[in-house]
C-alpha positions as CSV (number, residue, x, y, z in Angstrom):
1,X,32.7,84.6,-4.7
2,X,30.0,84.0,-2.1
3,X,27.7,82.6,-4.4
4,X,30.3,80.2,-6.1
5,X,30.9,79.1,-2.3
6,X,27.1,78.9,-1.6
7,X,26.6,76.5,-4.6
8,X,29.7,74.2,-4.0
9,X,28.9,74.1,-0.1
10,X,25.3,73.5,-1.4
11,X,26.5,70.7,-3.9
12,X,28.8,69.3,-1.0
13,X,25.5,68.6,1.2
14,X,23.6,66.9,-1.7
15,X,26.9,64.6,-2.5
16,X,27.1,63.9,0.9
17,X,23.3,63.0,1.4
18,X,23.1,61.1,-2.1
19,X,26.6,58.8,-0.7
20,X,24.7,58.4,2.5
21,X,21.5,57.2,0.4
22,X,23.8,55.1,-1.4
23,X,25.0,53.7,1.2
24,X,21.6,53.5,3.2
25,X,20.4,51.3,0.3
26,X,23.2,48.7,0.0
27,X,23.3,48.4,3.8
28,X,19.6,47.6,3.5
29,X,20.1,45.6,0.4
30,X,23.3,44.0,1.5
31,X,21.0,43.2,4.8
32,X,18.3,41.6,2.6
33,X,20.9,39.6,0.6
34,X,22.3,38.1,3.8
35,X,19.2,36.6,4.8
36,X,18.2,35.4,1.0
37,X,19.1,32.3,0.0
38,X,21.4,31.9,-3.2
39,X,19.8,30.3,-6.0
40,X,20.8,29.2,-9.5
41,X,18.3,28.5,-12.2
42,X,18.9,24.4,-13.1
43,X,18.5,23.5,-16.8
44,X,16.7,19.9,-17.4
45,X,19.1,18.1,-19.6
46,X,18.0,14.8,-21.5
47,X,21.4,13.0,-23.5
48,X,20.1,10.6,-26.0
49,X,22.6,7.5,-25.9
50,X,22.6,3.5,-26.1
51,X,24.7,1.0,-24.0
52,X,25.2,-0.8,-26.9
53,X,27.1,0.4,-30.1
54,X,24.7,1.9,-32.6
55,X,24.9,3.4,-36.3
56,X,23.3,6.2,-37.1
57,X,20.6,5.6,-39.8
58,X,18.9,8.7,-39.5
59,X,18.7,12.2,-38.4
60,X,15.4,14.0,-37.7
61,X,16.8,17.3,-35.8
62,X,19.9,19.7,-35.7
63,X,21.2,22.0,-32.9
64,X,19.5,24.6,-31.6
65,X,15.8,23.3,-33.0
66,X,12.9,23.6,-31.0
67,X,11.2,20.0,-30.4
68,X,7.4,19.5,-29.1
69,X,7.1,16.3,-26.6
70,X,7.5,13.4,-29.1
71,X,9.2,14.4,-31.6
72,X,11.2,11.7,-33.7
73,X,14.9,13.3,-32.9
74,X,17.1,10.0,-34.1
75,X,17.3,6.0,-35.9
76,X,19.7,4.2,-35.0
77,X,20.5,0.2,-36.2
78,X,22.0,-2.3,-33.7
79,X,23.5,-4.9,-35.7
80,X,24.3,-7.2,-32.5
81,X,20.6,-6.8,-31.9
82,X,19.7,-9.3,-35.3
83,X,22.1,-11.8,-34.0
84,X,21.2,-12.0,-30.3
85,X,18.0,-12.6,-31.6
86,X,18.8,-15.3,-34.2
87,X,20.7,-16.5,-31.1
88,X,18.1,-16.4,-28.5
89,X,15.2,-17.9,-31.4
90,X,17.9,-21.4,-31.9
91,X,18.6,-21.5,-27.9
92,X,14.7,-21.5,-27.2
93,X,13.7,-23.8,-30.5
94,X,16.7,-26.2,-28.6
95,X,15.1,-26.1,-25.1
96,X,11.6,-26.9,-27.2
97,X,13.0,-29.7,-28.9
98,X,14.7,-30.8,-25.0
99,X,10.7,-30.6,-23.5
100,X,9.4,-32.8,-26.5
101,X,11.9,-35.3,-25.9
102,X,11.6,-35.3,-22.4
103,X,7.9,-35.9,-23.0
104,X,8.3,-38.4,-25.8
105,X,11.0,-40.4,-23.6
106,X,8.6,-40.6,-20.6
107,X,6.2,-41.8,-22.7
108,X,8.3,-45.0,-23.8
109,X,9.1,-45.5,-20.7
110,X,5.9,-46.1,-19.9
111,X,5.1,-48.1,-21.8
112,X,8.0,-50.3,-21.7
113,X,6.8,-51.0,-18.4
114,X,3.3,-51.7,-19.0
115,X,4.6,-54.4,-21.4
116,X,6.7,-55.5,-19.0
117,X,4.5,-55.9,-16.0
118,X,1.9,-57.3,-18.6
119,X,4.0,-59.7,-19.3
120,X,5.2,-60.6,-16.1
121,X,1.2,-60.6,-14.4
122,X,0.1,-62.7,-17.2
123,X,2.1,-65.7,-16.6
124,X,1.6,-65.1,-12.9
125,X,-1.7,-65.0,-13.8
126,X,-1.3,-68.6,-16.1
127,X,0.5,-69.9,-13.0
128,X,-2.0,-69.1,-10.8
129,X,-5.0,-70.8,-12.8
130,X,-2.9,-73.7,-13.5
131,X,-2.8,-74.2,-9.6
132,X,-6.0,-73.8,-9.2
133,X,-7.1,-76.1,-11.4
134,X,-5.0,-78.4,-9.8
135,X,-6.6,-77.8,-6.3
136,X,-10.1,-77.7,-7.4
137,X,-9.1,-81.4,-9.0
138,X,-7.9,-82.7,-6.1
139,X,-10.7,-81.2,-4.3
140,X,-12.9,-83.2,-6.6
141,X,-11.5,-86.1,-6.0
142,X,-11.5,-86.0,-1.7
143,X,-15.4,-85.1,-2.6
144,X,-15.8,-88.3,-4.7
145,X,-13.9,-90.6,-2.3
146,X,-15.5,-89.6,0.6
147,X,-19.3,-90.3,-1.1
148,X,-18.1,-93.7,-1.7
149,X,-16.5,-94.5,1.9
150,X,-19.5,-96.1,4.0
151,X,-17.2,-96.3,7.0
152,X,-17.0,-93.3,9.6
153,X,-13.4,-93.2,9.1
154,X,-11.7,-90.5,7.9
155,X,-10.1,-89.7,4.7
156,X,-6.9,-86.6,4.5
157,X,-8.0,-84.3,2.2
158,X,-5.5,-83.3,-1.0
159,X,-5.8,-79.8,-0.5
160,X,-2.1,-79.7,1.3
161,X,-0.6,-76.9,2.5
162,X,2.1,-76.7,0.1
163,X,-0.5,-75.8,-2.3
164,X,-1.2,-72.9,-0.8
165,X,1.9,-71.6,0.0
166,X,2.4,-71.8,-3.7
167,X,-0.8,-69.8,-4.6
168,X,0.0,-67.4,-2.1
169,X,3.6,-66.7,-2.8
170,X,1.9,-66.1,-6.5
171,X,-0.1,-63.7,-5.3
172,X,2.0,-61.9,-3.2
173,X,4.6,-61.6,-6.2
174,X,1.3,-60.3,-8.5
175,X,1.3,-57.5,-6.0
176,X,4.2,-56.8,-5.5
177,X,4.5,-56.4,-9.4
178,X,1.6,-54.1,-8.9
179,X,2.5,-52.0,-6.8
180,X,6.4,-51.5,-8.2
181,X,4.3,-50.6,-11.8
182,X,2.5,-47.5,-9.6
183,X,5.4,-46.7,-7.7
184,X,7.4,-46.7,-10.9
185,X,5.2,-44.5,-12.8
186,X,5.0,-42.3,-10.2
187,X,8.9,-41.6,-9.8
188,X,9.1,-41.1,-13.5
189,X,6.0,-38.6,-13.5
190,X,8.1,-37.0,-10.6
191,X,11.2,-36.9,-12.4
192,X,10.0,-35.7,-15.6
193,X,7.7,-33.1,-13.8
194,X,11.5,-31.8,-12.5
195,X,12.8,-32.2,-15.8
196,X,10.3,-29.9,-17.5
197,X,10.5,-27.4,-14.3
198,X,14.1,-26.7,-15.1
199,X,13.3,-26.2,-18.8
200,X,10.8,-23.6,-18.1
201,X,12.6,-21.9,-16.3
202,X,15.6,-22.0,-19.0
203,X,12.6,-20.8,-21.7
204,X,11.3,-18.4,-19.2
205,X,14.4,-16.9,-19.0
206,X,14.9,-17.0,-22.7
207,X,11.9,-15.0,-23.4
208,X,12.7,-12.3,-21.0
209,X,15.9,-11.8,-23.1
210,X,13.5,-11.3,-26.1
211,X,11.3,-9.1,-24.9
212,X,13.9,-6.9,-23.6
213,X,15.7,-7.3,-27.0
214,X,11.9,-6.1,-28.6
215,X,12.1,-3.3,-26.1
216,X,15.6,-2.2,-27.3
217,X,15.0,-2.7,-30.6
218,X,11.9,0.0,-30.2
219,X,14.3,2.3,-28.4
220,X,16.1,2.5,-32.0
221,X,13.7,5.3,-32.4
222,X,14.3,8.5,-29.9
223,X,11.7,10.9,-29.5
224,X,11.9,13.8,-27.6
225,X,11.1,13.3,-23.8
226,X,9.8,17.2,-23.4
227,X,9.0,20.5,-25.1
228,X,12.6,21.7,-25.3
229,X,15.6,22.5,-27.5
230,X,18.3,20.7,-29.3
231,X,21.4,21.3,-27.7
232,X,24.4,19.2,-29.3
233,X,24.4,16.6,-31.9
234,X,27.4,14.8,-31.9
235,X,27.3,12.6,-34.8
236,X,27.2,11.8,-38.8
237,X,25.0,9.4,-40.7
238,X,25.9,6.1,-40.5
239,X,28.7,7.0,-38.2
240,X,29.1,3.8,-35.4
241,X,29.3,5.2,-32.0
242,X,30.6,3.6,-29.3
243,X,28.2,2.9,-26.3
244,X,27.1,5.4,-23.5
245,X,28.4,8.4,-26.1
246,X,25.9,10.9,-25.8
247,X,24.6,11.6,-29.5
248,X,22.2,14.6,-29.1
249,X,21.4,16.5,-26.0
250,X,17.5,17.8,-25.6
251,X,17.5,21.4,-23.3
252,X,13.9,21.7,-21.4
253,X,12.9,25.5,-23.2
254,X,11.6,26.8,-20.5
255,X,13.3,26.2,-16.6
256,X,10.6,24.8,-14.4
257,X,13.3,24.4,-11.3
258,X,15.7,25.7,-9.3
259,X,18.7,24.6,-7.2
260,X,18.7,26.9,-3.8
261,X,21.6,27.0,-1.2
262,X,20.8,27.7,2.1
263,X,23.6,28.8,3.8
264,X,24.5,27.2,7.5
265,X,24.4,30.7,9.5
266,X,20.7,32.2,7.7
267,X,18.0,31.8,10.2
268,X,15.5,30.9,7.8
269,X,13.2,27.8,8.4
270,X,11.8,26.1,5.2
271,X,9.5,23.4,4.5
272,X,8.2,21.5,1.6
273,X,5.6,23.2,-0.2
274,X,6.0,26.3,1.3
275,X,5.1,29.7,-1.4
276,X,9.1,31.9,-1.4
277,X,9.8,34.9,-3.6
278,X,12.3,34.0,-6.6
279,X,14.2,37.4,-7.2
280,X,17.0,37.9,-10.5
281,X,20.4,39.1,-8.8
282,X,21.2,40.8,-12.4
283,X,17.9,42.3,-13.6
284,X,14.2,43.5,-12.2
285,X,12.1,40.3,-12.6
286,X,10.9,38.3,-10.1
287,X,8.2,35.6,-9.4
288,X,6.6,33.6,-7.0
289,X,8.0,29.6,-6.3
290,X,7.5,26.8,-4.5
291,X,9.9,24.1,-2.5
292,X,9.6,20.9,-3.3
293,X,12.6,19.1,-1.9
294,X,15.3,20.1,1.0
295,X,18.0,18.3,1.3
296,X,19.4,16.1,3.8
297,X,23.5,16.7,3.6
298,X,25.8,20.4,3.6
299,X,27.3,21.1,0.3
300,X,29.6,23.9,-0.7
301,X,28.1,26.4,-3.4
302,X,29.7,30.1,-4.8
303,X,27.7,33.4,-4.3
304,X,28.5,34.5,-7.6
305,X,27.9,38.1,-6.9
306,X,30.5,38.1,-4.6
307,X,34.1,38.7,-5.5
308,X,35.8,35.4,-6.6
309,X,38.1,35.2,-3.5
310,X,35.5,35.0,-1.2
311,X,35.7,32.6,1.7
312,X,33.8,28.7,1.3
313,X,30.0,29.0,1.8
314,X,28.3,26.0,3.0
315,X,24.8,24.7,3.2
316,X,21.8,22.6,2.1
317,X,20.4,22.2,-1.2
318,X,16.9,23.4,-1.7
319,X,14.8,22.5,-4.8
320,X,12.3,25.2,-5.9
321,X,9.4,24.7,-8.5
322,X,9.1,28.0,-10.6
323,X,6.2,28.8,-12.5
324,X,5.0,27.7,-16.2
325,X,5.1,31.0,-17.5
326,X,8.3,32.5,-15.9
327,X,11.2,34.5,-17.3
328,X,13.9,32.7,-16.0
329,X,17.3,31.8,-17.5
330,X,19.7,29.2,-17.7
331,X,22.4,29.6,-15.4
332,X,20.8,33.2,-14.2
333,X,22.1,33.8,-10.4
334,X,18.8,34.5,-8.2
335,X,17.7,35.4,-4.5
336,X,15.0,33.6,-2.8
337,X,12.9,34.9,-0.4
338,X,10.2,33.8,2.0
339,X,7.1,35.7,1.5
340,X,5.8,37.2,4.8
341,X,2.9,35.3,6.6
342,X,-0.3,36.7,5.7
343,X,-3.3,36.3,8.3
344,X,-7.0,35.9,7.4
């Protein structure tokens, strides 16, 4: 009987020492946790959609395929895309035809008034020599006259001023037809100078709606954005899909990031580019990270591996690079921790 009591007061002690342990541990542990920083391990998701509606011409991958970076995934027609073109090719061969005519109807202008002003300066012109010859007769004649005159006394001279208020207002009107003909031009160089401005700027516009049409039209062909895998493809051969539906969705394979909450009471200071400890809450692995990005705002996140009617947590988002080569999971609840100052 005494031994039976010596080995249950003996397996007493080592219950009661391996609950204390126990307990010991998830004091220590539950002490570590408080000061960690909850983590979840982010997934970068591409979805392959258009904003326009598309049919599906081809195919190139099904779900759960691993992709390389560029990859063909999906071909896709746009049948609005042939007719905004055929659209866009008439509106820019109409602005075309506009600039010719612009060009061709300055032109006439042109000369319409160089024949005019021709015209008109030519019979100034006629006018003017006419007088002249006029003057220069009666000029003569004074010159002759007053050769034959032996007396001192004087003789008027025919060159009156009438005359040459004549030949000046015929000047003054050759001028002025001068100077309207270079005025002229210039307000219709002006004018079609505006004209062609506001075309260009009409064609310009036009061919920036082509080229993005060529741009679209070469995003008919998806290729994989990353090394990753196919997660959903949610559509048929030639199967029109409205716009914005996502047709296939790429996963990165491997998780390069993770999205950190720390909570408002940990006194933890972080900064970008600072080296933290990345530790699995479900299973032994863990790895060495770096931040990246904290953010500026509180959020409300879940400690998973507490029970489900815990209270609200709050706090900031943190952004943590993992490694190339880590083990990480989707979704997979993690602890980070910063790694203790070493000194050289």
């Amino acid at each position: 009987m005494m031994i039976n009591f010596d080995m249950k007061s003996k397996l007493f002690y080592i219950l009661i020492v391996s609950a204390a342990a126990v307990l010991i541990y998830f004091s220590i542990s539950a002490e570590k946790r408080s000061n960690a920083i909850v983590a979840v391990v982010e997934s970068q998701k591409t979805a392959i959609s258009f904003h326009k509606p598309v049919q599906i011409k081809a195919i190139h991958v099904s779900a759960g395929q691993h992709v390389a970076e560029g990859d063909l995934l999906l071909e896709v027609e746009r049948p609005d895309l042939i007719m905004d073109r055929a659209r866009l090719r008439n509106e820019l061969e109409l602005e075309e035809s506009k600039q010719a005519r612009l060009q061709s109807d300055f032109e006439s202008k042109i000369k319409l008034l160089d024949i005019e002003m021709t015209g008109k300066i030519q019979r100034l012109n006629t006018e003017i020599n006419k007088l002249q010859v006029q003057m220069n007769l009666k000029q003569a004649r004074y010159a002759d006259i007053s050769s034959l005159n032996d007396n001192d006394s004087e003789i008027s001279n025919p060159k009156n001023q009438a005359d040459s208020i004549v030949l000046n207002s015929y000047l003054k009107e050759k001028s002025n037809l001068l100077n309207y003909s270079s005025n002229e031009k210039e307000r219709l160089e002006l004018l079609l100078a505006e004209d062609l401005k506001t075309l260009k700027i009409r064609m310009d516009f036009i061919s920036n709606e082509q080229k993005a049409l060529i741009a679209e039209e070469g995003a008919l062909k998806q290729i994989a954005p990353f090394e990753g895998t196919i997660g959903t493809v949610n559509a048929q051969l030639m199967e029109l899909l409205p716009p914005y539906a996502t047709i296939i969705s790429v996963y990165e394979e491997i998780p390069h990031t993770i999205k950190a909450y720390l909570n408002l009471s940990a006194e933890v200071e972080l900064e970008v580019g600072q080296e933290v400890s990345v530790e699995s809450a479900s299973r032994n692995y863990s790895t060495k990270a770096e931040v990246i990005e904290i953010g500026s705002r509180i959020v409300e996140y879940q400690d998973l591996a507490l029970q489900q009617n815990q209270l609200k947590l709050f706090g900031k988002e943190i952004f943590i690079q993992l490694p190339e080569d880590n083990s990480f999971l989707y979704g997979e609840q993690v602890y980070v921790y910063l790694l203790p100052e070493t000194t050289e």
